[in-house]
C-alpha positions in Angstrom: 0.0 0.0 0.0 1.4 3.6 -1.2 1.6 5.9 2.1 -0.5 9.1 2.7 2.4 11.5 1.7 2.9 9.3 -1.7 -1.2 10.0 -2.6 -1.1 13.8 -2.0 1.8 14.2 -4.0 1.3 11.7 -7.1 0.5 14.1 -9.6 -2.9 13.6 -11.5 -2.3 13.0 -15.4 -3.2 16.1 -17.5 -3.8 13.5 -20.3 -6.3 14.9 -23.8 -9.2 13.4 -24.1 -8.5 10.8 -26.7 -5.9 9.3 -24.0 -8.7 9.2 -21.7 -10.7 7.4 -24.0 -8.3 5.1 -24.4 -7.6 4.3 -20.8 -11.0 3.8 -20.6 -11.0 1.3 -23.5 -8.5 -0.6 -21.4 -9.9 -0.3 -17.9 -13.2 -2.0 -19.2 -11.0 -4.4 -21.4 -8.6 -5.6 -18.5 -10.7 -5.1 -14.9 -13.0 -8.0 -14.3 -16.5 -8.2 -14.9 -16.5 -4.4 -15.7 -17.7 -4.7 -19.6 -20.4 -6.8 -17.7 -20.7 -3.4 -15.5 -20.3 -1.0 -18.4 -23.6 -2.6 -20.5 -25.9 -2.2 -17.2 -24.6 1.7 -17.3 -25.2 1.8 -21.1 -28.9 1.2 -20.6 -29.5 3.0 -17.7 -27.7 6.2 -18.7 -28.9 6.4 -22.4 -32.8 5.6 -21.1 -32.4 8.5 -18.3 -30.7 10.8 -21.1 -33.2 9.9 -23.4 -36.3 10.9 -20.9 -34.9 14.0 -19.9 -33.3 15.1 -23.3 -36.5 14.8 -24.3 -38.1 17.0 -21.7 -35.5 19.8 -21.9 -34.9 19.9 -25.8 -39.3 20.3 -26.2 -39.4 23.0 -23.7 -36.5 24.6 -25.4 -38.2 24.3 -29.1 -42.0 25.5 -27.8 -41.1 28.1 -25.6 -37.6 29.5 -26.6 -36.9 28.8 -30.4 -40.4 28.8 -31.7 -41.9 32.1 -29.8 -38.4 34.3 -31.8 -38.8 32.7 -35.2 -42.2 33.4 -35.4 -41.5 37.5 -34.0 -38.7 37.8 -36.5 -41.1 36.3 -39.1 -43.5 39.2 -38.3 -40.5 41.7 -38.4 -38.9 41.2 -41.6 -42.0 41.7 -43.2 -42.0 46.0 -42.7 -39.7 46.8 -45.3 -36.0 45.8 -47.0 -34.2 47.5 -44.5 -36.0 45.5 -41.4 -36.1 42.5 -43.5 -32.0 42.5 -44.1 -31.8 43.3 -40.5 -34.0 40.3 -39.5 -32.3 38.0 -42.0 -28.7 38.9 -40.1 -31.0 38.5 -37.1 -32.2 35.3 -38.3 -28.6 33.9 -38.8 -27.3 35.1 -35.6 -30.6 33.5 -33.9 -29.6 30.4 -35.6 -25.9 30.0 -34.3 -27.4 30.8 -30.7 -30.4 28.1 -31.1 -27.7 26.0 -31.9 -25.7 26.4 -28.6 -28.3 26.7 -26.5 -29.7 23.4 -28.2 -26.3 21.5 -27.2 -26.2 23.7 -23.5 -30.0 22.0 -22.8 -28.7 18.3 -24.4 -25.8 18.9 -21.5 -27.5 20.2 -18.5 -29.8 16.8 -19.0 -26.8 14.7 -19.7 -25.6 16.6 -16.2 -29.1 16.1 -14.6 -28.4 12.0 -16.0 -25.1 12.2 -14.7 -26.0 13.2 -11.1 -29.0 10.5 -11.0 -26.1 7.6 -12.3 -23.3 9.0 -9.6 -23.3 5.2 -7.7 -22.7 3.5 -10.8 -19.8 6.3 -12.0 -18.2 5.8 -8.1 -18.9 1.5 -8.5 -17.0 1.7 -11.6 -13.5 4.2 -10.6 -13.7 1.6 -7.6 -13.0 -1.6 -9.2 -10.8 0.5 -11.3 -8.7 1.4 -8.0 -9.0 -2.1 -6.5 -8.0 -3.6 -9.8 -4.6 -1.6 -10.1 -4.0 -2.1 -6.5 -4.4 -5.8 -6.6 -7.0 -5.1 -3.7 -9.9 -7.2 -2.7 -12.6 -5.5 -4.1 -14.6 -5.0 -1.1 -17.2 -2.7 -2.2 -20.7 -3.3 -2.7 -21.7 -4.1 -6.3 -23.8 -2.2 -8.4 -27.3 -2.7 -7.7 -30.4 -1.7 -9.7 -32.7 -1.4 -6.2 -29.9 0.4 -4.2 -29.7 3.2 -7.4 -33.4 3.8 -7.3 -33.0 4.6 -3.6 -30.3 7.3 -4.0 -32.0 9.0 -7.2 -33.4 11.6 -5.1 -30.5 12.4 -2.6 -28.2 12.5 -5.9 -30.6 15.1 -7.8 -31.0 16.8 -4.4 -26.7 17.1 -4.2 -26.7 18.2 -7.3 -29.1 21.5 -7.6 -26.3 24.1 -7.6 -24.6 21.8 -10.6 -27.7 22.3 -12.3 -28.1 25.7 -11.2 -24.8 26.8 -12.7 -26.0 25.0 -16.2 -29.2 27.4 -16.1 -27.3 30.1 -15.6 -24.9 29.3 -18.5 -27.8 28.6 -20.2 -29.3 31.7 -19.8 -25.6 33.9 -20.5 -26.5 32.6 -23.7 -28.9 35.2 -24.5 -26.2 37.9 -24.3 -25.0 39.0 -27.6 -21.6 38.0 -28.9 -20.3 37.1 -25.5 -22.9 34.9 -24.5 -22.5 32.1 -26.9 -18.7 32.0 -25.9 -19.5 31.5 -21.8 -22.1 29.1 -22.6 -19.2 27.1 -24.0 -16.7 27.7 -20.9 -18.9 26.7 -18.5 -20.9 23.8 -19.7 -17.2 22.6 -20.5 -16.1 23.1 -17.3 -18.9 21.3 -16.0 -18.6 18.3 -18.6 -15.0 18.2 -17.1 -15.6 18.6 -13.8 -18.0 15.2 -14.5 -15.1 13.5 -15.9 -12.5 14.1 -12.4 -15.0 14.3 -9.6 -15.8 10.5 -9.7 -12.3 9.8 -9.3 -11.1 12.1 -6.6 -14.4 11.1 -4.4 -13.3 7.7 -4.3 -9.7 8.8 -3.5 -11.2 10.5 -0.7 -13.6 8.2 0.7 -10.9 5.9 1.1 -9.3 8.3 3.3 -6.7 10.0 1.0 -5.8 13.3 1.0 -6.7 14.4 -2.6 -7.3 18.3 -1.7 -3.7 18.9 -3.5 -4.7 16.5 -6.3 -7.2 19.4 -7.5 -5.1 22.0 -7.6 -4.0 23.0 -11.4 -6.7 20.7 -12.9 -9.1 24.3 -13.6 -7.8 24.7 -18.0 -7.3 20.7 -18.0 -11.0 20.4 -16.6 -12.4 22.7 -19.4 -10.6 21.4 -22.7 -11.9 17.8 -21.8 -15.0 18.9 -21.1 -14.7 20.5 -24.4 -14.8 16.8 -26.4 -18.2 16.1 -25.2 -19.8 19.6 -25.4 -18.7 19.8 -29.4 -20.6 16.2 -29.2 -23.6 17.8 -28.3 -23.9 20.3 -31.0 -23.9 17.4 -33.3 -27.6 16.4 -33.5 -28.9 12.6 -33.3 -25.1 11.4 -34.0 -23.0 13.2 -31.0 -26.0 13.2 -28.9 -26.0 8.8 -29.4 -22.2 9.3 -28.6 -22.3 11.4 -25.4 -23.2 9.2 -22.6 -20.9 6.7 -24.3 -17.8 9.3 -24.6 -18.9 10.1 -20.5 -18.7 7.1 -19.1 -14.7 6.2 -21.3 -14.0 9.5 -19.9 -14.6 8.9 -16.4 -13.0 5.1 -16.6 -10.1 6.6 -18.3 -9.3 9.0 -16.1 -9.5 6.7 -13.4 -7.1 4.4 -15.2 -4.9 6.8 -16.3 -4.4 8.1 -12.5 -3.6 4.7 -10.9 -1.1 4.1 -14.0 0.8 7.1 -13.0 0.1 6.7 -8.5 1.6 2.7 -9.5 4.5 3.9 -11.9 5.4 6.4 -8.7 5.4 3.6 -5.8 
């Protein structure tokens, strides 16, 4: 067993994201029984995401996108002038649906996230145990036990979501708002990816709070991956869960390769 001093100084790997992917590839390739683990998370995180995707994206179409289309329909109708100014309105409406469209396919892939946080913890757990050569001690995954913490883990997450809204909402800012609705729902998206990871760390009585530090730009551009994911309709919005869950296995795997090559 590494000592305390060893886990607050092991260095997290800054990896990009395809290295994550890949360490994720290998972690459900190489720990046992975790492909076995990854096809129960497949179906419940794509039929959560699916439900509440579904929720969000309708209530974003009847009462966002639909409501301005139809009012710039109305204005470009009084003249040349105000119809070129609606058509350069019309465009610039059209990159922001767009973003906003992907920021609403995150914050209910976040909302999804939150509900799945036992299976995400289960699965950076075996990870640990695996690279350790631990027992693996910890209760498995269990389909009764995640209804049961649905609530508390929507409940722990309302200032997550709260942050999304608000990024959501920056997005109705001209110019600037498009770009901070990108920052933050990466950041988020990233902050998905490490969180998993350090918990377990520090439920197992690590010190991780050093572990954190410098991780702010790394948590963003991997975040960045799966929000460009999301602003690719049907297609990146299939991938998404998929590119989560690698993510957060990868990162897992990727910081018990470097802990073990320090011991």
């Amino acid at each position: 067993m590494t000592n305390a001093r060893t886990d607050i100084i092991t260095p997290v790997p800054r990896d990009n994201p395809i290295r994550l992917l890949r360490g994720g590839s290998m972690a459900f390739a190489q720990v046992p029984g975790l492909r076995r683990h990854l096809a129960v998370g497949f179906v419940l995180l794509y039929a959560v995401s699916l439900v509440v995707g579904l929720l969000a994206v309708s209530g974003l179409y009847y009462f966002v996108i639909e409501p301005w289309s139809a009012g710039l329909a109305e204005w470009g109708a009084d003249g040349f002038w105000m119809g070129l100014i609606a058509w350069f309105a019309r465009v610039f409406l059209w990159i922001a649906n767009v973003i906003l469209l992907a920021a609403t396919v995150i914050l209910s892939l976040l909302i999804s996230i939150a509900m799945m946080g036992v299976w995400f913890e289960t699965t950076v757990a075996r990870i640990i145990s695996h690279h350790r050569t631990e027992r693996d001690d910890s209760a498995p995954f269990s389909l009764s036990a995640w209804i049961g913490t649905i609530g508390r883990s929507v409940a722990d997450s309302i200032g997550l979501v709260f942050i999304a809204l608000l990024g959501l909402a920056l997005g109705f800012i001209p110019v600037i708002g498009p770009v901070l609705v990108v920052v933050i729902h990466s950041y988020l998206l990233g902050r998905e990816v490490r969180d998993p990871y350090l918990v377990v760390r520090s439920e197992r009585g690590e010190e991780i709070k050093q572990l954190r530090q410098g991780l702010t730009f790394w948590t963003v551009r991997t975040g960045l991956l799966p929000f460009l994911l999301a602003l690719i309709p049907v297609v990146g919005w299939i991938i998404l869960p998929a590119a989560m869950m690698y993510l957060v296995a990868g990162f897992a795997w990727q910081g018990e390769t470097a802990r073990a090559a320090r011991d």
